[in-house]
C-alpha positions in Angstrom: 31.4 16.7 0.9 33.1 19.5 3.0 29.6 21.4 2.8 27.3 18.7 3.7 29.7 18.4 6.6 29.2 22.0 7.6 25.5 21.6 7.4 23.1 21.3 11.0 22.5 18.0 11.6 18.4 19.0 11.2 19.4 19.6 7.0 21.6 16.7 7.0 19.0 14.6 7.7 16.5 15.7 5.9 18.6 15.9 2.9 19.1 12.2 3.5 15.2 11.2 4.2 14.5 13.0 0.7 17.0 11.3 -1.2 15.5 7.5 0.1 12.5 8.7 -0.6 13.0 9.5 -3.9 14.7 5.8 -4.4 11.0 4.6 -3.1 9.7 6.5 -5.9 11.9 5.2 -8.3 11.3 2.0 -7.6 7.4 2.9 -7.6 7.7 4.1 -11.0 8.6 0.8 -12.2 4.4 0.5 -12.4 4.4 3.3 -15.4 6.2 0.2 -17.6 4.9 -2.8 -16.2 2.2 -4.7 -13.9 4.7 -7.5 -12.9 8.5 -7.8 -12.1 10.7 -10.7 -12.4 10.3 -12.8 -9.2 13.5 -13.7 -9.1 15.1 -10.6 -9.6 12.4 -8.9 -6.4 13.2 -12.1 -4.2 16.6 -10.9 -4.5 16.4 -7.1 -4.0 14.4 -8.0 -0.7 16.8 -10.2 0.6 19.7 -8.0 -0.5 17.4 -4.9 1.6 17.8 -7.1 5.1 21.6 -7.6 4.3 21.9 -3.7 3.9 19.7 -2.7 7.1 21.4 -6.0 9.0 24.7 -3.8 8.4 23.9 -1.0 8.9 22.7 -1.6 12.1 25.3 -3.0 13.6 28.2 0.0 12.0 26.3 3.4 11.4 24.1 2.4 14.9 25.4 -0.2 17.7 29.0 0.1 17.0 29.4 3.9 17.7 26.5 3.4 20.7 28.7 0.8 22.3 31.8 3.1 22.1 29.9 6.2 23.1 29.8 4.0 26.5 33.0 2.3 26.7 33.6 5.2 30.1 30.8 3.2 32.1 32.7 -0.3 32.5 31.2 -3.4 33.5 27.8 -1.4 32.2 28.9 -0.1 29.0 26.8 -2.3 27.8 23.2 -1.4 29.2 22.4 1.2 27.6 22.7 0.3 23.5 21.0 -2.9 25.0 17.8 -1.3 26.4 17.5 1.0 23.5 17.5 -2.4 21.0 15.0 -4.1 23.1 12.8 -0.6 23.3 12.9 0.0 19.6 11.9 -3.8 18.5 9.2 -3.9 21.0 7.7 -0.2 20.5 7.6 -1.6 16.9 6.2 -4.8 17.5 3.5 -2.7 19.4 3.1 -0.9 16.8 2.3 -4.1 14.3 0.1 -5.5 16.3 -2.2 -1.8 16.9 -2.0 -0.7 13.6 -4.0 -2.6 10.9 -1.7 -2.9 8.0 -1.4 -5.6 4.8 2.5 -6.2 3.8 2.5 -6.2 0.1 4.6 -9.3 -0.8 5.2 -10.8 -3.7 1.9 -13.2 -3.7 -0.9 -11.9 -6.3 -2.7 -11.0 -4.7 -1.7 -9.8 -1.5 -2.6 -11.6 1.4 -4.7 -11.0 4.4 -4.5 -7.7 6.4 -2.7 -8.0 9.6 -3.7 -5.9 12.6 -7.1 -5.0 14.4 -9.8 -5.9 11.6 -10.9 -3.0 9.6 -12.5 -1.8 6.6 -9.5 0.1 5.3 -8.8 0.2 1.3 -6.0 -2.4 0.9 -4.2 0.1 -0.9 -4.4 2.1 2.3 -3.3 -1.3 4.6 0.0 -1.5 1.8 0.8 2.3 2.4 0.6 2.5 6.0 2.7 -1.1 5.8 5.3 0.6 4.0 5.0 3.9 6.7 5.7 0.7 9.5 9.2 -0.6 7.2 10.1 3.3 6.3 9.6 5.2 9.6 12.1 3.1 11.2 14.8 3.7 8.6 14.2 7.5 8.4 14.5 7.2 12.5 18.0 5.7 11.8 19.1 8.2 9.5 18.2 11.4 11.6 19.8 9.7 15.2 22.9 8.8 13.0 23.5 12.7 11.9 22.1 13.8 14.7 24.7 11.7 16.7 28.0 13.0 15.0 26.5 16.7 16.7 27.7 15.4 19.5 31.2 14.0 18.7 34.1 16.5 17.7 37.1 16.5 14.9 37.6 13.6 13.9 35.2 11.1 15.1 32.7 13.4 14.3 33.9 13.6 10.5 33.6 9.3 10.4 30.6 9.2 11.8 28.6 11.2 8.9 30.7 9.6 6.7 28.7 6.5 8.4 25.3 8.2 8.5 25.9 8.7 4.5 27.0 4.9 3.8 23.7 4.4 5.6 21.7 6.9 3.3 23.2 5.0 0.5 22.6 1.8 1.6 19.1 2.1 2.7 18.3 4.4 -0.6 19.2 1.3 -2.5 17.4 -1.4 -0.4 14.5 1.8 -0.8 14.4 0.4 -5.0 12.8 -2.6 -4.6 10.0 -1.5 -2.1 8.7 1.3 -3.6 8.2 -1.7 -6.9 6.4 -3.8 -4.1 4.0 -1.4 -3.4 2.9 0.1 -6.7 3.1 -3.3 -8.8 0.8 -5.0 -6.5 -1.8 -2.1 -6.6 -1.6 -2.5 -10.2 -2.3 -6.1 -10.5 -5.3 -5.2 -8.1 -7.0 -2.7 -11.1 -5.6 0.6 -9.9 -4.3 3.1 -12.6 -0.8 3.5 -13.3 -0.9 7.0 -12.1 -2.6 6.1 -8.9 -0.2 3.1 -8.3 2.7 5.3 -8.6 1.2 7.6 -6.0 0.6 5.0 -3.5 3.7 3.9 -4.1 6.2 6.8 -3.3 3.6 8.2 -0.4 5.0 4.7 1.2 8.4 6.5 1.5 6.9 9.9 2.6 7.7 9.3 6.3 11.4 8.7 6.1 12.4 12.8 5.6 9.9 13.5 8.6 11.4 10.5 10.7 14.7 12.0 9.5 14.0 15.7 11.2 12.9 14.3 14.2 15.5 11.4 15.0 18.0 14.3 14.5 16.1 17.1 16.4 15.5 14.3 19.5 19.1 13.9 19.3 20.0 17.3 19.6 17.5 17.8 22.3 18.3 15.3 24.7 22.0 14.0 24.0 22.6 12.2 27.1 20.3 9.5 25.5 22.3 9.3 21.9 23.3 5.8 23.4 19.6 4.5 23.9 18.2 6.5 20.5 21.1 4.8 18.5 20.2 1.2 19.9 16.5 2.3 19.5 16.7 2.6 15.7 18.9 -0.3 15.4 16.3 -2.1 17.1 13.4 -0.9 15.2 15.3 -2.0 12.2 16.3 -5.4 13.0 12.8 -5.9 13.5 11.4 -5.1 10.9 14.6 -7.1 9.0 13.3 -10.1 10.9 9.4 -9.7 10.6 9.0 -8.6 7.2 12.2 -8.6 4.8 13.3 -11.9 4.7 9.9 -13.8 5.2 8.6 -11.9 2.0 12.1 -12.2 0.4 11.4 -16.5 0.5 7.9 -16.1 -0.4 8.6 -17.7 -3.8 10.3 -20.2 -2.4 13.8 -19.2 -4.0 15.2 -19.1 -0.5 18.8 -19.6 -1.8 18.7 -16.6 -4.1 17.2 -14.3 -1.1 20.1 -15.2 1.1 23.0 -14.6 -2.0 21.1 -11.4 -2.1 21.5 -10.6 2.1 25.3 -12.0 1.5 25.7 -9.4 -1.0 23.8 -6.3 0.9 25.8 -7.0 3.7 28.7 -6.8 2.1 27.7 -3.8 0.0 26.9 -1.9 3.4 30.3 -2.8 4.9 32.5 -1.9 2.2 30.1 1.6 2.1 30.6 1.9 5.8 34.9 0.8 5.5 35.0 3.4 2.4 32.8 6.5 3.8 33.8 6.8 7.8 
């Protein structure tokens, strides 16, 4: 750990963008054995995703925003605030520009959502995933990028934070990368090609890594407003996608034992690593 620790912020990140993306492609790879997955079992892993990015949220993003601006007062408040209302609405902007078909777990997937278009709808799944992943990658990179600016210790438990995030969004990573091959398959595409799709979905998040951190770095009077930003992108994408595909099936019970338990798994990560 002491060498990770020693590492620029830039590398830190990007070792942690390649490592979810490599969980999306392990997930993806589940296509090279089989065209469908246990619904039960994906309804789960979805809803246990929005428990892990729900927590980590709040403890690798808001928490150590709010205390980076406990010197302002009555206004310490303000600016993790704007930055969670900026990042959910820039991404909400960003759903409604950019036409885009969330995978699901409905065979097949449903309608493309976005300005009509005459896209593949294996290229509407990938750049659905690139919406879900860029956020996450943003979140990884502000949250190394944020401990540049801390010193001893506090600086030492907040990439202990940033790496219970790494973890906890490389495992919530799993499941997605399966949610975009499997469906390609079902639709007639090649294992190969379906794997391909698959991991290129996680592809951003070691770019969105290198420049969360490098924006950090560059301008870190607005760490505060960054870390609420990715927190809000996050939750949004928690709210808007996760859980609504996580009680597609109508096992709504299952999907929230499975939030219960990524929540926890995020806290004990976060209690254990920072």
């Amino acid at each position: 750990m002491d060498w990770f620790t020693q590492l620029n912020p830039v590398w830190q990140a990007l070792l942690a963008g390649v490592f979810t993306w490599g969980m999306t492609a392990l997930g993806a790879a589940l296509v090279v054995f089989t065209k469908k997955v246990n619904r039960k079992a994906l309804e789960a892993a979805l809803g246990m995703a929005a428990g892990v990015m729900m927590a980590g949220s709040f403890w690798s993003l808001l928490a150590p925003a709010v205390d980076m601006c406990r010197h302002m007062g009555a206004w310490k408040f303000l600016p993790p605030v704007v930055g969670f209302l900026l990042g959910a609405g820039f991404f909400r902007l960003v759903d409604r520009l950019l036409p885009h078909l969330h995978p699901g777990l409905a065979d097949p997937p449903g309608r493309p959502e976005g300005p009509a278009t005459n896209w593949r709808r294996s290229v509407l799944l990938v750049l659905a995933m690139t919406i879900h992943n860029f956020p996450e990658g943003l979140a990884l990179g502000v949250a190394f990028g944020g401990a540049a600016a801390m010193q001893g210790a506090a600086r030492i438990a907040q990439i202990g934070s940033a790496v219970a995030l790494t973890i906890g969004i490389g495992i919530q990573d799993f499941p997605e990368g399966a949610a975009v091959s499997l469906p390609l398959r079902r639709e007639g595409l090649r294992r190969g090609k379906a794997l391909w799709y698959g991991q290129l979905s996680g592809v951003v998040e070691p770019i969105a890594a290198v420049l969360g951190a490098a924006l950090v770095l560059w301008v870190r009077w607005a760490l505060p407003y960054t870390l609420g930003f990715a927190a809000g992108a996050m939750i949004f994408v928690v709210v808007e996608e996760l859980i609504p595909e996580s009680q597609q099936g109508g096992h709504v019970d299952l999907a929230t034992l499975g939030l219960v338990l990524g929540f926890a798994i995020m806290m004990t990560l976060e209690v254990a690593l920072s």
